[in-house]
LUMBA-538132 format. One record per residue (C-alpha): residue in three letters; x, y, z. Coordinates in steps of 0.1 Angstrom, whole numbers, plus 2048, in hexadecimal, padded with zeros to 3 digits. Layout:
% LUMBA-538132
ALAXYZ;...
END
This chain:
% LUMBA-538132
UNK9A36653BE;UNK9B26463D0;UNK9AA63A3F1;UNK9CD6423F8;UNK9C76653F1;UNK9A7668405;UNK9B7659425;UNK9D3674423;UNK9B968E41E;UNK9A568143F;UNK9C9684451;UNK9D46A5449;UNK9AE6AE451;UNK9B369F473;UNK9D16B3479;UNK9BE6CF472;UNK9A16CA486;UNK9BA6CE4A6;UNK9C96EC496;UNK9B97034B2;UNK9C56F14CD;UNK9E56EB4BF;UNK9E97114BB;UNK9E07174E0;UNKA027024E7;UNKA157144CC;UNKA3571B4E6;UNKA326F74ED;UNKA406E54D5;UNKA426BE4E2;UNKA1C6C84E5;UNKA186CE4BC;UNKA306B54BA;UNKA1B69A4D3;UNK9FC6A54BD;UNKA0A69C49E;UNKA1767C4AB;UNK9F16744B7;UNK9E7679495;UNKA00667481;UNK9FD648496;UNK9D4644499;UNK9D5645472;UNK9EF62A471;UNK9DB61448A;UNK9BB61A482;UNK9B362C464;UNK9CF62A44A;UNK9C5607440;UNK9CD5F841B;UNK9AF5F4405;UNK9AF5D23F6;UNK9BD5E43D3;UNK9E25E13DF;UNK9EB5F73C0;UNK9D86143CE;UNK9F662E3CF;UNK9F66533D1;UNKA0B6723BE;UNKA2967A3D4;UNKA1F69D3C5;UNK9FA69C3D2;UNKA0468F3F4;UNKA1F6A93F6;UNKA056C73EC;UNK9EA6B6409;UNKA036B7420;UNKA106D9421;UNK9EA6EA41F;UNK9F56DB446;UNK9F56F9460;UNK9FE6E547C;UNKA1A6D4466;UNKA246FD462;UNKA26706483;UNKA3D6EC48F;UNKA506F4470;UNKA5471947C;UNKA5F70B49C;UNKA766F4495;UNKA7E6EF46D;UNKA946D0470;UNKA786BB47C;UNKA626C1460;UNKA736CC43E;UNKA9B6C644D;UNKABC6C244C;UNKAC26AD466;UNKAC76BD488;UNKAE76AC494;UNKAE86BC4B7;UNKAC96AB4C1;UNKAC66894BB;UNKAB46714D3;UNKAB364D4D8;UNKA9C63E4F4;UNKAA161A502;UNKA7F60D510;UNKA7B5F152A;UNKA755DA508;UNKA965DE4F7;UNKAA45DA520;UNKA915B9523;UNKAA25AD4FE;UNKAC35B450E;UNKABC5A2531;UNKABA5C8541;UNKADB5D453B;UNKAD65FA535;UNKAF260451D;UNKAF762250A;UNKAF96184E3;UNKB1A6164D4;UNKB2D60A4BD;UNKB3B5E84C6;UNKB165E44CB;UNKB0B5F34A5;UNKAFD5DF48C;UNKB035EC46C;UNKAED5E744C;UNKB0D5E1430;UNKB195C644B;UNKAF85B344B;UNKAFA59043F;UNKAD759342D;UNKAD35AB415;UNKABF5C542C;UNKAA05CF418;UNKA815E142C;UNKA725FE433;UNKA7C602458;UNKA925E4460;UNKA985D7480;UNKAB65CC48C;UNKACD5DF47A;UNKADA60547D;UNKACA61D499;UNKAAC634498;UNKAB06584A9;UNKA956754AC;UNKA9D6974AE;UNKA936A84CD;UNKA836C54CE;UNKA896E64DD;UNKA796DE4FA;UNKA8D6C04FA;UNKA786A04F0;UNKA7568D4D2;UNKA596854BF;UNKA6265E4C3;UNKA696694E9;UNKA446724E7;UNKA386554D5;UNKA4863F4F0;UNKA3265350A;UNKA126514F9;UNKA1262D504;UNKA1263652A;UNKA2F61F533;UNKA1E601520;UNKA1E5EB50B;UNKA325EC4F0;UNKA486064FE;UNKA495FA525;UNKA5A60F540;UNKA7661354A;UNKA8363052E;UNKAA763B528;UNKAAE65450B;UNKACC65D501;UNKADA67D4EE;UNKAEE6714D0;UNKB0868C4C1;UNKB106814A0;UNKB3668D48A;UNKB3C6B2489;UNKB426AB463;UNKB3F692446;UNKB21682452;UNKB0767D42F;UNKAE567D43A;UNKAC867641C;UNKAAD68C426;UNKA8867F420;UNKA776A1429;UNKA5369340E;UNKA4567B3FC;UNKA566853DD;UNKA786803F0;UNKA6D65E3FA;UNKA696573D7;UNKA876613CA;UNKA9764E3E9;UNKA8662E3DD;UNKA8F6303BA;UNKAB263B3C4;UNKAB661E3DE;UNKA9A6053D8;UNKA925DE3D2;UNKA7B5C93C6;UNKA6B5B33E1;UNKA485A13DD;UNKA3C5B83C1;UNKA455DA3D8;UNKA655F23DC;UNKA7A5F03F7;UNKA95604404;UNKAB75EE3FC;UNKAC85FD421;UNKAEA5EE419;UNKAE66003F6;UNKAE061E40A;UNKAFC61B421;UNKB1561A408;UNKB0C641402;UNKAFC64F41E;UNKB0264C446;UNKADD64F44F;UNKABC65643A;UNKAA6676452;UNKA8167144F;UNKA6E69145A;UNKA4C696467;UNKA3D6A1446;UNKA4E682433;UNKA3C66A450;UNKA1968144A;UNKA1B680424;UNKA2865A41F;UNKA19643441;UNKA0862B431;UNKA0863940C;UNKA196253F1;UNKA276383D4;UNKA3062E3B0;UNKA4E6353A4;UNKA62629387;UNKA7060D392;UNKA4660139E;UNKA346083BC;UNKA456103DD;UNKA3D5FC3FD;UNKA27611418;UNKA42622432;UNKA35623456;UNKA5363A467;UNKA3A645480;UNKA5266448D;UNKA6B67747E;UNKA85661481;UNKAA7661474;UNKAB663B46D;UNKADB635475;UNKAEC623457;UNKB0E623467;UNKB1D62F487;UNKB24652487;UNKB206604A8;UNKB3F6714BE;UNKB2D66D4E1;UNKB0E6624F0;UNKAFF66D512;UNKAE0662526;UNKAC568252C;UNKAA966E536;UNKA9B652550;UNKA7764E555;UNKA6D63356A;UNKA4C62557E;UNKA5963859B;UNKA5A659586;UNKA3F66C579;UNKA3C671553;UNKA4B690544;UNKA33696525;UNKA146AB523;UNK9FA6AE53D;UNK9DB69553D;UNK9C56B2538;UNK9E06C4519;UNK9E06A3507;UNK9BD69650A;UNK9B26B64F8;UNK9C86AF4DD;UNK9C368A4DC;UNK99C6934DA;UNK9A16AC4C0;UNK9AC68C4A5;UNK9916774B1;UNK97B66D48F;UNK95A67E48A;
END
């Protein structure tokens, strides 16, 4: 097998090894989804590194199948469906400002609009990337306890760098109707996504966004997309597919679609944090620590 393959083993085994803990916090949910997050993003920093064989790809089918042997993955599935095999839950979409974006726009805390939307279709250059910048918006969907999992990203980084304090997040209710969503709930749906929407760029596939946006309103990423495809590149017909680092589940705004927006969240340095506990999360933070 690839090293590819081997690294997504070694994640899903990580996963694992927390299971125990995770299950002690199983009415928790931004818990199992804080662990997760943990997980994900110490394999995309420090693990989940390219060998020097850049054609090194995986079988959308075999990192599917690792994936769902995923108990943790499961759980949060049972939970909460939409975060981690979909649709699209459009009554709880997120968007947090952080004191970075504030400091791009000389501090002026706005909620996002339209006036203020940058749509892909509308770019001047032909807007090809795995996660561009720049263009469209990102949301997360929050949980039932009410956070997202990019929410919890954010706060992994204690108010630092690169997400500093202070924190607004805004709920973001989309249309009641004809609002098209592509969902990417696995690899093999990232696939098809790329050979559906993708471009040739420096020997790799790209997603073609304005392509996309003719079609769709927003493309949903779940959290077993992001655990089967971080890192991973794919071949599909069209050649090999460039390594996706979503991170979250995240869904990516191709146009603006949204009926209202209201702010539900300030944290600031005067205001304590309103994620786990330092002893909750250094259990689960220890339990992905490599052996």
């Amino acid at each position: 097998m690839s090293g590819p393959y081997e690294l997504l083993l070694r994640r899903v085994r990580e996963l694992e090894r927390g299971f125990p803990t995770a299950r002690d916090v199983t009415g928790d949910i931004d818990s199992l989804v804080t662990y997760v997050s943990s997980v994900l993003s110490y394999y995309t920093s420090s693990v989940m590194k390219y060998e020097e064989d850049e054609t090194a790809t995986v079988s959308p089918s075999d990192a599917d199948a690792i994936v769902a042997a995923s108990r943790v993955l499961r759980l949060i599935d049972e939970l909460q469906p939409s975060l981690v095999s979909g649709p699209l839950d459009r009554n709880r979409q997120r968007w947090t400002q952080t004191g970075q974006h504030l400091t791009r726009h000389a501090g002026r805390v706005s909620p996002p609009s339209a006036p203020a939307f940058s749509a892909p279709k509308l770019a001047t250059k032909r807007v090809v990337a795995v996660k561009p910048q720049g263009v469209g918006l990102y949301t997360s969907t929050a949980t039932a306890s009410g956070r997202s999992m990019w929410r919890a990203f954010v706060e992994s980084y204690d108010g630092g760098l690169p997400f500093p304090l202070p924190w607004y997040t805004w709920a973001m209710e989309p249309d009641h109707e004809g609002v098209s969503v592509f969902e990417i709930r696995d690899a093999a749906s990232w696939v098809a996504f790329i050979e559906m929407f993708g471009c040739e760029r420096e020997g790799l596939i790209y997603p073609d966004w304005q392509a996309v946006a003719r079609q769709h309103d927003a493309a949903h990423i779940t959290i077993a997309a992001v655990a089967a495809t971080q890192g991973v590149r794919f071949r599909g017909r069209a050649g090999i597919a460039a390594a996706p680092y979503w991170d979250v589940e995240t869904t990516f705004w191709l146009r603006w679609r949204f009926s209202n927006t209201a702010l539900v969240e300030k944290v600031d340095g005067d205001e304590s944090l309103t994620g786990l506990s330092t002893t909750l999360l250094g259990s689960l933070i220890l339990a992905v620590a490599v052996k």
